[in-house]
ROBA-834063 format. One line per 3 residues: number of its first residue (from 1); their letters; for each residue z, y, x of N, C-alpha, C, CB. Coordinates in pm, 1 decimal. Glycine has a CB too. Layout:
BEGIN
NUM> a> Z/Y/X/Z/Y/X/Z/Y/X/Z/Y/X | ...
***
This chain:
BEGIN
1> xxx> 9851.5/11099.6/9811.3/9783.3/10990.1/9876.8/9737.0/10890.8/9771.1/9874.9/10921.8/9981.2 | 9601.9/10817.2/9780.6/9561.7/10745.2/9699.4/9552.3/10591.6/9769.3/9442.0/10808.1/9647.4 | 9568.9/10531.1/9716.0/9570.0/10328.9/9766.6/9493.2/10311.7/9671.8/9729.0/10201.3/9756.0
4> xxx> 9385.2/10206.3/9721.1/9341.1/10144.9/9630.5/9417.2/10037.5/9528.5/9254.7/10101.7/9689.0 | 9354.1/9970.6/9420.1/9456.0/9908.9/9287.0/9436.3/9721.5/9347.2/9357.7/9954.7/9060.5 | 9350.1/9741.4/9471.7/9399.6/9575.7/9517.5/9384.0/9642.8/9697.5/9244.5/9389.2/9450.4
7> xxx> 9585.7/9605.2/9690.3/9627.1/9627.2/9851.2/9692.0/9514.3/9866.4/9723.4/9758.0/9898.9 | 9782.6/9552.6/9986.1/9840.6/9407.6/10059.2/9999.3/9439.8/10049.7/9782.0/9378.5/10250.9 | 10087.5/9347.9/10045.4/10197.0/9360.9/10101.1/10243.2/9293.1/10253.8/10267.7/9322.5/10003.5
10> xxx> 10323.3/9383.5/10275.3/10350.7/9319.8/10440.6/10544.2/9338.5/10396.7/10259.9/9466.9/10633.0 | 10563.6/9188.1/10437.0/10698.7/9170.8/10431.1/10781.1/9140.1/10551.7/10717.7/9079.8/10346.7 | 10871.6/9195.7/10643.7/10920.7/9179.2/10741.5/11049.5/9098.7/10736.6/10925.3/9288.2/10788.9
13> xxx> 11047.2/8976.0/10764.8/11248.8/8948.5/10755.7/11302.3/8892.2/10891.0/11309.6/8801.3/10619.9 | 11397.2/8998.4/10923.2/11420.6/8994.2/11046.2/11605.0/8983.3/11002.1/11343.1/9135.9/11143.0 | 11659.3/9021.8/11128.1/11797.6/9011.7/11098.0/11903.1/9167.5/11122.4/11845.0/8883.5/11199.4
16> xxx> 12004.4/9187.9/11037.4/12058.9/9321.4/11050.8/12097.7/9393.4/11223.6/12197.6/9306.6/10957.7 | 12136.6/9272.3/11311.8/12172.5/9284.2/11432.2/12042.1/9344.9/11548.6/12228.9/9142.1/11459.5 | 11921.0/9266.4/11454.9/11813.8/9291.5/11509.6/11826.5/9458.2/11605.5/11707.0/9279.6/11382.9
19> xxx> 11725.0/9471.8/11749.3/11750.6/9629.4/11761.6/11629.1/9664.5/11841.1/11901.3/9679.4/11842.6 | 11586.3/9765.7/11854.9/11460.8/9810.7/11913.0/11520.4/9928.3/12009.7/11342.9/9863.5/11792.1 | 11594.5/9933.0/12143.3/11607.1/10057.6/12230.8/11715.4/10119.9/12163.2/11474.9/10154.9/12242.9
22> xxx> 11831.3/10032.6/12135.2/11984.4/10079.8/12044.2/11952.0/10088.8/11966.4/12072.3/10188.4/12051.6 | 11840.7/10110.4/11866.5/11849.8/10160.5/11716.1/11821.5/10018.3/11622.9/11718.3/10295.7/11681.8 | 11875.4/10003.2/11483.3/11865.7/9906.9/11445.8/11694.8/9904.7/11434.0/11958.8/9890.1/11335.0
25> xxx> 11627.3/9749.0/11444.1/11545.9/9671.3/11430.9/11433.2/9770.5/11265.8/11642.9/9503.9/11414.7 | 11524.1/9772.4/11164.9/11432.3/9823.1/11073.3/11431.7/9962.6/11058.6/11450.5/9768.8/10954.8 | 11547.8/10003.1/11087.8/11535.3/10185.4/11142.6/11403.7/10237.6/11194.4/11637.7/10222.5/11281.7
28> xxx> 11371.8/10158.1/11299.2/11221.0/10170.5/11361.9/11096.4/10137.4/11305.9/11210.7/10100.6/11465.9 | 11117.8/10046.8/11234.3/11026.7/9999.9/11149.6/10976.9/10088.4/11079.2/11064.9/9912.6/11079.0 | 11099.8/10154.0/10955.8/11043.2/10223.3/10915.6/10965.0/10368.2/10924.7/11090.9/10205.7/10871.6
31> xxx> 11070.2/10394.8/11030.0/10999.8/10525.9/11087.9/10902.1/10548.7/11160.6/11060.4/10585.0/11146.8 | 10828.6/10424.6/11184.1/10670.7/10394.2/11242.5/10633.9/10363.8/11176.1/10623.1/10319.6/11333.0 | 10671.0/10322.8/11018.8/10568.2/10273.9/10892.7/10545.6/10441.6/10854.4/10656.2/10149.2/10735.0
34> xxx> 10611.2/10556.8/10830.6/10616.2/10684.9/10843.0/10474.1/10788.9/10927.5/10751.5/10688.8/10913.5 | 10539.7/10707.7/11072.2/10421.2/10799.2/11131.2/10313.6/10724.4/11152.6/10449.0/10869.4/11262.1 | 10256.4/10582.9/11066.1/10144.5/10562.5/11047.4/10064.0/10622.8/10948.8/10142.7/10462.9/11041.1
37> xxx> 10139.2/10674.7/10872.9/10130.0/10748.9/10679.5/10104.1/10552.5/10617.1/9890.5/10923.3/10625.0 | 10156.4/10562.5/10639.4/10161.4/10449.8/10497.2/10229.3/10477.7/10388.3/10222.1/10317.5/10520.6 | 10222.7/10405.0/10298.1/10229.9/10506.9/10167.0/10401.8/10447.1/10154.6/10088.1/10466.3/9994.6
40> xxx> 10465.3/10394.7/10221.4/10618.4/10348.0/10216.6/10671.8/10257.5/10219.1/10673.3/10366.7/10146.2 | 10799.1/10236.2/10251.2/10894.4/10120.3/10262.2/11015.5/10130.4/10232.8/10902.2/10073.2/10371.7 | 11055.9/10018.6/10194.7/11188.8/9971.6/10117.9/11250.4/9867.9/10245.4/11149.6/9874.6/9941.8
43> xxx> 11365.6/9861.2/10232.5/11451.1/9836.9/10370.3/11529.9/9749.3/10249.5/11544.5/9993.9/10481.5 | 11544.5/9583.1/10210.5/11641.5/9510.0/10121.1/11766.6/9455.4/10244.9/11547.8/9362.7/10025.6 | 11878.7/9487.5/10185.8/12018.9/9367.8/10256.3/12033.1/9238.3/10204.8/12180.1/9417.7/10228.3
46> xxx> 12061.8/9101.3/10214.1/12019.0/9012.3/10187.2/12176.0/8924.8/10160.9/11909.7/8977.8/10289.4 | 12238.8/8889.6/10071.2/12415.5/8857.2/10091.1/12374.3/8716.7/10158.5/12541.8/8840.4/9913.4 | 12287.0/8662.8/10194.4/12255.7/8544.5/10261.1/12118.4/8498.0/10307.7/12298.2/8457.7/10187.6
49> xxx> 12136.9/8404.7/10362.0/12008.8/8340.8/10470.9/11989.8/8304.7/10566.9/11933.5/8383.7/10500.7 | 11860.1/8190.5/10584.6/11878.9/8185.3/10730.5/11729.9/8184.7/10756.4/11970.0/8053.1/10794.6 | 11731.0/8142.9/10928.2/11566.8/8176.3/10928.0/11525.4/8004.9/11034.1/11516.4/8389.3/11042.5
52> xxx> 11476.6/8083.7/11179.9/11404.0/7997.5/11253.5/11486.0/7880.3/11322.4/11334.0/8076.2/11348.9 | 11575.0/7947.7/11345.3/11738.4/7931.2/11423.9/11802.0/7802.1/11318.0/11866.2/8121.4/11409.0 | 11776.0/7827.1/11195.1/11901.2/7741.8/11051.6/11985.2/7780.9/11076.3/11947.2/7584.1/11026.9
55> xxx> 12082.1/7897.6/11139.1/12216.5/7916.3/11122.0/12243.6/8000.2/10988.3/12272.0/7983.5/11247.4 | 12275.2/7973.9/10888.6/12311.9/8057.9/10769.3/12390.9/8199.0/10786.1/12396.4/7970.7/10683.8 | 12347.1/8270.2/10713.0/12416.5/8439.1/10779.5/12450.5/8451.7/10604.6/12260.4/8612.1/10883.3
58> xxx> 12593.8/8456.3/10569.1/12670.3/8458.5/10461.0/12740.9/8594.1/10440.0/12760.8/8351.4/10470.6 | 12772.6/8683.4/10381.9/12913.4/8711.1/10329.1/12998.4/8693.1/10261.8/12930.9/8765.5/10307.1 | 12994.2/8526.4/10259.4/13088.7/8466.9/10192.3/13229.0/8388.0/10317.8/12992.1/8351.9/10091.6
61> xxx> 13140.5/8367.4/10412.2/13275.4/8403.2/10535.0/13401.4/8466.8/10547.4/13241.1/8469.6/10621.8 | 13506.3/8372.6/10585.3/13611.1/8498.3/10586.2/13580.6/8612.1/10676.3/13752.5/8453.0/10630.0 | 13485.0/8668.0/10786.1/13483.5/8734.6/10812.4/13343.8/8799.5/10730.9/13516.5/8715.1/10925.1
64> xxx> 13321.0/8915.9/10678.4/13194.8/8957.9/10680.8/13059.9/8929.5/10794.7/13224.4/9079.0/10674.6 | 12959.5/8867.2/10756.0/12851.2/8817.3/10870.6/12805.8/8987.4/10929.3/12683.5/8703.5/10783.5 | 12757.1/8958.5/11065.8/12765.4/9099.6/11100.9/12580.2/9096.1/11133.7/12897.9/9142.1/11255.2
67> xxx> 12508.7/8983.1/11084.6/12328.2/8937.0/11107.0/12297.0/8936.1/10954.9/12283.4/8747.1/11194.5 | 12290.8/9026.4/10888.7/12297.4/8984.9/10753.0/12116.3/8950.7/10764.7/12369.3/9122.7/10624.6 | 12081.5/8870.7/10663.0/11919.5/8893.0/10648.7/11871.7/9038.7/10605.3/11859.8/8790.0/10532.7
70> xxx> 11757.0/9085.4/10623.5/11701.4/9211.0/10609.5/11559.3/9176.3/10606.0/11741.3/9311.5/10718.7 | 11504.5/9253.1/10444.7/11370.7/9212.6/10464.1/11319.4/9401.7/10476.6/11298.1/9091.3/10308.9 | 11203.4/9443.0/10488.1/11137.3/9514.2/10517.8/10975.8/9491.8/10447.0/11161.6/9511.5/10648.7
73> xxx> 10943.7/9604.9/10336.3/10868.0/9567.2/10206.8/10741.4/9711.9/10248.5/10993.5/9581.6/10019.0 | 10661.7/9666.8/10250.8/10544.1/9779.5/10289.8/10407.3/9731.8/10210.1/10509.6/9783.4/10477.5 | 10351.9/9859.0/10163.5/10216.1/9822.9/10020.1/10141.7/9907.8/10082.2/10237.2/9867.8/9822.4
76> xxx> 9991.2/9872.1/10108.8/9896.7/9982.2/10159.4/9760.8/9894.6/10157.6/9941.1/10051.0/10324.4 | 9682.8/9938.3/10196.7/9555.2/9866.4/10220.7/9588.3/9751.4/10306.4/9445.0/9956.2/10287.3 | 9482.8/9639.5/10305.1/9484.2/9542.7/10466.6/9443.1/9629.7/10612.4/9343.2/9400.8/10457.1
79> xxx> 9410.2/9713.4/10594.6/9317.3/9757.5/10706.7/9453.0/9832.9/10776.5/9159.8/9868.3/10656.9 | 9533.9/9911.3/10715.6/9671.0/10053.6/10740.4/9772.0/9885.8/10796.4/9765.1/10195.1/10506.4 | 9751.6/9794.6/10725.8/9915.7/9701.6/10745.1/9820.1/9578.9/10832.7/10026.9/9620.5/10539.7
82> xxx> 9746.0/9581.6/10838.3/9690.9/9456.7/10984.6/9690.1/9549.1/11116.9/9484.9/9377.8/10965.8 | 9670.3/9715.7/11064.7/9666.7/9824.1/11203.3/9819.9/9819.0/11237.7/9607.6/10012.9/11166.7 | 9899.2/9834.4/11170.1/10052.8/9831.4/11183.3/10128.7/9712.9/11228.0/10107.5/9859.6/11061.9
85> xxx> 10108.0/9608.2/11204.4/10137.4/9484.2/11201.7/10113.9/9443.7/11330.1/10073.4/9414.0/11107.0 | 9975.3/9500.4/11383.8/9927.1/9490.0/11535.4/10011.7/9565.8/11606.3/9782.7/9537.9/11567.0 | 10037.3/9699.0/11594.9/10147.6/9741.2/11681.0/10276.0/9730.0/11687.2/10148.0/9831.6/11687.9
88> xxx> 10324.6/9679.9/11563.5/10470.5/9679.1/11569.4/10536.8/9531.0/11600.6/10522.5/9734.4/11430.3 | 10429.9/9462.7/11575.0/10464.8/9275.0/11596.3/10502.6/9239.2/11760.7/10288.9/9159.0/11553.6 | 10481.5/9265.6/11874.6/10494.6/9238.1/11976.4/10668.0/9326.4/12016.3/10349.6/9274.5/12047.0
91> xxx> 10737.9/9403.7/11964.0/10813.6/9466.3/11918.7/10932.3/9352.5/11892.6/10752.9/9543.6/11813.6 | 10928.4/9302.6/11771.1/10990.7/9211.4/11728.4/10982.6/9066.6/11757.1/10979.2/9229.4/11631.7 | 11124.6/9044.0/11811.7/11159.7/8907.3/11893.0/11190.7/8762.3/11831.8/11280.2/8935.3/11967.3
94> xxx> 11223.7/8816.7/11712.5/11289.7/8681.0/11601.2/11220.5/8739.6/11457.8/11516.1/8672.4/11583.4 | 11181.7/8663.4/11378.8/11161.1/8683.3/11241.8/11061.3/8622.4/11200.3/11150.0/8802.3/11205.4 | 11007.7/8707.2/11116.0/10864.0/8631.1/11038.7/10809.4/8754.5/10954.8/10904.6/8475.5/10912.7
97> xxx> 10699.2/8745.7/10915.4/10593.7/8834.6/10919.9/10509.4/8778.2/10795.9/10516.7/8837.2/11067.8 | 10551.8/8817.5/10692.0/10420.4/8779.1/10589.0/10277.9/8868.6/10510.4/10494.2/8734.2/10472.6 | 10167.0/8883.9/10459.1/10114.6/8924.9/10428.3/10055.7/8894.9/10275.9/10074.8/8928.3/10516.4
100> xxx> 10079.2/8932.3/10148.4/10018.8/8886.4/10059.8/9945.1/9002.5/9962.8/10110.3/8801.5/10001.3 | 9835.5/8965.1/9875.2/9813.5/8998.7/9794.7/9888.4/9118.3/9738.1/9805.6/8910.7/9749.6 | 9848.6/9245.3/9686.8/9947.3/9336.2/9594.9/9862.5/9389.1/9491.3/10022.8/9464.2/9674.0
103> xxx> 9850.6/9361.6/9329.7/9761.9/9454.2/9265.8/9861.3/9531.6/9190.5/9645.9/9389.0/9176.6 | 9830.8/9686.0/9273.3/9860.4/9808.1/9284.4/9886.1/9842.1/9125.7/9748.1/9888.1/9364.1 | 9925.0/9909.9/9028.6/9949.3/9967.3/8930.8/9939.4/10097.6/8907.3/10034.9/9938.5/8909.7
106> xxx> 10027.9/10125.9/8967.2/10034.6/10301.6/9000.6/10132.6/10327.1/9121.0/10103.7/10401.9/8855.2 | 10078.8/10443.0/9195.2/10145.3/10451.3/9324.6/10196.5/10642.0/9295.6/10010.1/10402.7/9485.1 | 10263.8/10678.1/9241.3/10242.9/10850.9/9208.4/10402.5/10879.0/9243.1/10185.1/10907.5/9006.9
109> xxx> 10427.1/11045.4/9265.3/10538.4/11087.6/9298.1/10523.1/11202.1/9206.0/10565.4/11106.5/9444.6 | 10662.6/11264.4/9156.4/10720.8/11356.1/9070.0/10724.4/11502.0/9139.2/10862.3/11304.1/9031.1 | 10659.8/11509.1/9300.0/10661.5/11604.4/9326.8/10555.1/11634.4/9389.6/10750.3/11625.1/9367.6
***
């Protein structure tokens, strides 16, 4: 697959508890970033944060936080991640949704 060398990033940060029909929140994500063919995603755990709410989600708690932050990292054209973004945004109930700039480098696989 080829991307052009100026794409977009689409950054998702939602929360670990997050869920879409029992399955976790970015589980789905990614596996509809998949059967869009986008060229991939990275799923980050976050040891802290907070979002819309301000409640801080720590694992510095004596208990382990069980909402950890979770971002969700996707590189493709604007056209593949504004098409995606449109379907998967009404989906998601809490978070935030960013879009920026990405100049591409190299996008290649070893196999």
């Amino acid at each position: 697959m080829n991307i052009p060398q100026e794409g977009q990033l689409l950054r998702l940060f939602i929360g670990e508890r997050n869920r879409h029909r029992g399955q976790p929140l970015y589980e789905w994500i990614v596996i509809e970033a998949k059967k869009a063919g986008l060229a991939g995603a990275t799923v980050l755990r976050g040891v802290m944060g907070f979002g819309a709410n301000s409640r801080i989600h720590t694992t510095k708690i004596m208990r382990l936080s069980e909402d950890l932050p979770i971002i969700v990292e996707m590189v493709d054209t604007p056209e593949k991640l504004d098409a995606f973004l449109s379907r998967i945004g009404p989906v998601i109930g809490e978070g935030l949704a960013t879009l920026e700039k990405a100049d591409i480098q190299f996008y290649r696989s070893s196999e």
